[in-house]
C-alpha positions in Angstrom: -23.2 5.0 -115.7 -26.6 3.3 -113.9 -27.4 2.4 -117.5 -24.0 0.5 -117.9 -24.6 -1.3 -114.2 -27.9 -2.6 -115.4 -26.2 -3.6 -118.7 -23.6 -5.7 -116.8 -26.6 -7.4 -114.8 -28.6 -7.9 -117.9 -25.5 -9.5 -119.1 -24.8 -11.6 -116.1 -28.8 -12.5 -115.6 -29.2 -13.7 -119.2 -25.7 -16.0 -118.8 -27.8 -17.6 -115.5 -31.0 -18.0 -117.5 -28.9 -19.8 -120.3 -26.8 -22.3 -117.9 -30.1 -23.2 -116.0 -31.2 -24.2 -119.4 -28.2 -26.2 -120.2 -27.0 -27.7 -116.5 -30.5 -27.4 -114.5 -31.5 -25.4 -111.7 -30.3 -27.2 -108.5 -26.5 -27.2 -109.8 -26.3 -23.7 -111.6 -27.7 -22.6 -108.3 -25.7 -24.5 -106.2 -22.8 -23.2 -108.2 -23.9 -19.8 -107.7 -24.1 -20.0 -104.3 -20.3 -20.4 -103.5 -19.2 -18.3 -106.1 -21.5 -15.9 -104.2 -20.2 -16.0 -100.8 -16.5 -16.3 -101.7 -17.2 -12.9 -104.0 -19.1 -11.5 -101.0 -16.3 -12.1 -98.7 -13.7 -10.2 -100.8 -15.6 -7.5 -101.8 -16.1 -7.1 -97.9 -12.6 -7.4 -97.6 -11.9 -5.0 -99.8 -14.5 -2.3 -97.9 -13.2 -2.9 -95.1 -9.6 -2.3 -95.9 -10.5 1.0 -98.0 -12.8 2.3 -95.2 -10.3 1.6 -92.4 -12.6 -0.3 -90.3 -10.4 -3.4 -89.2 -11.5 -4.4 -85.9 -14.9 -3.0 -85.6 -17.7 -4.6 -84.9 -20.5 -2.8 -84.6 -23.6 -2.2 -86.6 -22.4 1.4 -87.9 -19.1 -0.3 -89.6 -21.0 -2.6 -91.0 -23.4 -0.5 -92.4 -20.9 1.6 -93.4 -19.9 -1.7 -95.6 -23.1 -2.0 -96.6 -23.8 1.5 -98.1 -20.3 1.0 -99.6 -21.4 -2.0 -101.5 -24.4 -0.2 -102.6 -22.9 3.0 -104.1 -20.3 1.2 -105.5 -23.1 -1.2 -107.4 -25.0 2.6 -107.9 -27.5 1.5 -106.2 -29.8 4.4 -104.9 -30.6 4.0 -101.2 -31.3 5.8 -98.0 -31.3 5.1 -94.3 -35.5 5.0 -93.0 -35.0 3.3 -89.8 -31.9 3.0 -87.3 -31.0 1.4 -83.8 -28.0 0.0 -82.3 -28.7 -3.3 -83.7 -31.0 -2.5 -86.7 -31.0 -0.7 -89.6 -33.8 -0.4 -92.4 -33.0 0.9 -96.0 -34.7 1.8 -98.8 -34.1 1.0 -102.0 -35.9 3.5 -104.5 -33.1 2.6 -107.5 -31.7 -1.1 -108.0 -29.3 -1.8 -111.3 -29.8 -5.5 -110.4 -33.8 -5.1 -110.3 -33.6 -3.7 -113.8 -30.8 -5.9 -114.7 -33.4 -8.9 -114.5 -36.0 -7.0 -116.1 -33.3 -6.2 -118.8 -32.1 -9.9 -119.1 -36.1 -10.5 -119.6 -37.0 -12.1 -116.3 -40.3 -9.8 -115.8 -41.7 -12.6 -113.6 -42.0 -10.6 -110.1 -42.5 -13.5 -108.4 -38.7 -15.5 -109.9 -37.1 -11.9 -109.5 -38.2 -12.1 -105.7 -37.4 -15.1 -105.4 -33.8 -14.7 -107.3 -32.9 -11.1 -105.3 -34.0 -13.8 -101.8 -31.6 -16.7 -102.8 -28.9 -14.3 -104.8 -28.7 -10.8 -103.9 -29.2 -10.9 -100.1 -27.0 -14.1 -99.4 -24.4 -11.8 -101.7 -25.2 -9.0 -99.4 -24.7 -10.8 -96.5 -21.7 -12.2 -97.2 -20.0 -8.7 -97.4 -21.2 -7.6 -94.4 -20.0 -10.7 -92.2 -16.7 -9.3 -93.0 -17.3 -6.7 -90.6 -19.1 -9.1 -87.9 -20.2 -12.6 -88.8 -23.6 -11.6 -87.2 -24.5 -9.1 -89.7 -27.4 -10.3 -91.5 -29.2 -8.6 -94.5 -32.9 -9.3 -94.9 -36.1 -8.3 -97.0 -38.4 -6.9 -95.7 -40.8 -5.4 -98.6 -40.1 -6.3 -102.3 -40.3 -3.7 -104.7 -43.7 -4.6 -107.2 -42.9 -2.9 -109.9 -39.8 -0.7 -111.0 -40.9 2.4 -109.9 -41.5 1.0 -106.4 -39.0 0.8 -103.8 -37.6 -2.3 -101.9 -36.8 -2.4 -97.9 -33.8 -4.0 -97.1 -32.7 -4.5 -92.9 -29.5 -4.6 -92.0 -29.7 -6.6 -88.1 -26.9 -7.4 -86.1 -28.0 -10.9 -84.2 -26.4 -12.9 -81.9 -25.3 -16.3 -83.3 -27.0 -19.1 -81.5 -24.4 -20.6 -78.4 -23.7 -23.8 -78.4 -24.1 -26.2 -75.5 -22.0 -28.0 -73.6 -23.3 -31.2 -74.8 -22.6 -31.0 -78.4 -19.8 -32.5 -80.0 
């Protein structure tokens, strides 16, 4: 089935590469962006609902979300690191890495830059459904695909607002 994943990605990646040609990068992007977050949020829904987490909070339901989302995508992962409000994953098998490789993007640096500006936001976005200060980050890139990419799950407080703001 991981073949078939990577497929669909392939798919999906080489639609992007043609409608950047076409429309341009700022407003495929751009397009991409909300489709990304509203498809984040339901799929975070969704999780949430199936694993009977309504109402929690915490870093463990969300990465509970999170590792969901991943084995759902058959994306191959385990937990490294863990805290109360941080969590570091490794990534040793990613169908949306070898989806861009397989949609002929073998341009590490665009792939980084694409899994930074598409996957993670996407990421994110299902996991605020469990607390809107569950952020997903980078923190190593895999360099080539038999490497492995580090991915933190952080649970950070959103800034307060003063008084004075309006």
């Amino acid at each position: 089935m991981r073949s078939g994943v990577r497929r669909a990605y392939g798919i999906f990646l080489a639609y992007v590469i043609a409608t950047v040609k076409e429309l341009g990068t700022d407003r495929v992007l751009e397009v991409l962006s909300r489709t990304i977050r509203r498809r984040g949020s339901a799929d975070g829904q969704e999780l949430v609902s199936r694993l009977g987490l309504q109402g929690r909070t915490d870093l463990e339901a969300g990465l509970a979300v999170y590792g969901a989302f991943l084995s759902d995508a058959e994306t191959e992962y385990q937990v490294v690191e863990r805290s109360d409000r941080r969590a570091t994953l490794k990534m040793s098998g990613c169908p949306i890495f070898d989806g861009y490789h397989a949609a002929g993007m073998t341009c590490d640096y665009l792939t980084e830059n694409l899994c930074r500006n598409i996957t993670l936001p996407l990421m994110t976005a299902v996991v605020s459904q469990v607390n809107p200060e569950l952020k997903v980050k980078l923190k190593k890139f895999r360099a080539s695909p038999d490497d492995f990419c580090l991915e933190e799950l952080t649970l950070e407080p959103i800034a307060q607002k003063s008084g004075k703001e309006k």
